[in-house]
C-alpha positions as CSV (number, residue, x, y, z in Angstrom):
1,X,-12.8,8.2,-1.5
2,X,-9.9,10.0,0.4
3,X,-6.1,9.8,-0.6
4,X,-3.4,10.3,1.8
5,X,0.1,10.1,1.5
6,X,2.4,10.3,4.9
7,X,6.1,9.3,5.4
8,X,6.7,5.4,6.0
9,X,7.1,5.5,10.0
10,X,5.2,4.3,12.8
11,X,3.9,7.7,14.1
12,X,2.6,8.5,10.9
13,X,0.9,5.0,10.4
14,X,-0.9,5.4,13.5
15,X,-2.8,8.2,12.4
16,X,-4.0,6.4,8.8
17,X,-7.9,6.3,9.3
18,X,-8.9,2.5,9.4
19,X,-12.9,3.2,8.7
20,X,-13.1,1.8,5.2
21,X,-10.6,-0.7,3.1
22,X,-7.4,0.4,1.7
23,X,-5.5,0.6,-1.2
24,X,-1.6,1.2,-0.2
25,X,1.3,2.3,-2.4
26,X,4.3,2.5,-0.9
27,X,7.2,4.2,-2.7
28,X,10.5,6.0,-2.6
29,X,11.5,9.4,-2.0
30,X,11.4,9.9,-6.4
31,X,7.5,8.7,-6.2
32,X,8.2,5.0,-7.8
33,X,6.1,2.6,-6.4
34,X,8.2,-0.3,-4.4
35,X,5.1,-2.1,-3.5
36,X,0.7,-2.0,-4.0
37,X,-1.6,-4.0,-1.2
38,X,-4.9,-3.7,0.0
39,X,-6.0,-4.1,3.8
40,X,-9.4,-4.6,5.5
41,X,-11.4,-1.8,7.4
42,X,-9.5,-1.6,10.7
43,X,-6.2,-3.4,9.6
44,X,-4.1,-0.8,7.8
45,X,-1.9,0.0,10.9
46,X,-1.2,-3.6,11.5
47,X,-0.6,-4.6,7.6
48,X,1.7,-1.6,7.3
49,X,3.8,-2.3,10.3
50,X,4.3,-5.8,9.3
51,X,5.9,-3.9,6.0
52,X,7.7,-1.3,8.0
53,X,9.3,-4.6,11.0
54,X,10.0,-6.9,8.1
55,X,12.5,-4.4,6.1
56,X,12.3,-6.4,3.3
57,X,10.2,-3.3,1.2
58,X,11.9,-0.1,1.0
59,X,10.2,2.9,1.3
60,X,10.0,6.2,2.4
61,X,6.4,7.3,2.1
62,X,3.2,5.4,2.0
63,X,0.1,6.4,-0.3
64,X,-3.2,5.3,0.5
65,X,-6.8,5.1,-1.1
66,X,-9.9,4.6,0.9
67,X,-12.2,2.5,-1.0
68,X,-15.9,1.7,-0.8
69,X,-15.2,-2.4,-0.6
70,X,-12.7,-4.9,-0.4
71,X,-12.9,-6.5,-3.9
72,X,-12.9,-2.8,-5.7
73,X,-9.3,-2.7,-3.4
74,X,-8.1,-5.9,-4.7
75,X,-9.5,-5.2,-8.3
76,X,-7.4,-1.9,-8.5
77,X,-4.5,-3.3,-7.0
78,X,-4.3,-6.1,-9.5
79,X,-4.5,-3.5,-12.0
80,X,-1.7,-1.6,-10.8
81,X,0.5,-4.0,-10.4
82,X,-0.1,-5.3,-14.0
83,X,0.4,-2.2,-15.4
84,X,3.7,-0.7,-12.5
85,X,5.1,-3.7,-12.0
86,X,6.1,-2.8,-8.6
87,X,9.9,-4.1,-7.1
88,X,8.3,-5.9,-4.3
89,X,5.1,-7.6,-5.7
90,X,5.4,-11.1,-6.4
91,X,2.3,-11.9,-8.6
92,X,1.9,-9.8,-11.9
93,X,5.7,-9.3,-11.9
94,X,6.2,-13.2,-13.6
95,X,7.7,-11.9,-16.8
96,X,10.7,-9.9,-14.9
């Protein structure tokens, strides 16, 4: 499936493709990872701007990860954030 990573602004988020479900990273300018999600086909502009209006994730660039289904989104972003341990994620992050 196709990757692509553009800066963390709203003229960049508008030109995301929204045809399949997403996997989203979004991290700082050094490449950590601040925060995983996932986002149904057609919804990755809105989830993302809901990120970008809230300010409470920093970021500079956003990652994403086309994927074939939903649940193969939510099953990699549990993984990730298991293993990362990302600054914004709530769940998986229990033992910080």
């Amino acid at each position: 499936m196709g990757k692509k990573t553009v800066k963390f602004n709203v003229s960049n988020i508008d030109k995301l493709p929204k045809d399949k479900p997403v996997l989203y990273k979004i991290k700082t300018n050094a490449g950590t990872t601040n925060y995983v999600g996932v986002a149904k086909r057609g919804r990755i502009q809105e989830r993302l701007k809901e990120h970008l209006n809230s300010e409470e994730i920093k970021g500079i660039k956003v990652e994403i990860e086309q994927m074939p289904s939903i649940a193969e989104a939510k099953e990699k972003e549990t993984r990730i954030i298991k293993r990362t341990k990302p600054k914004y994620n709530k769940q998986g992050n229990e033992d910080n």
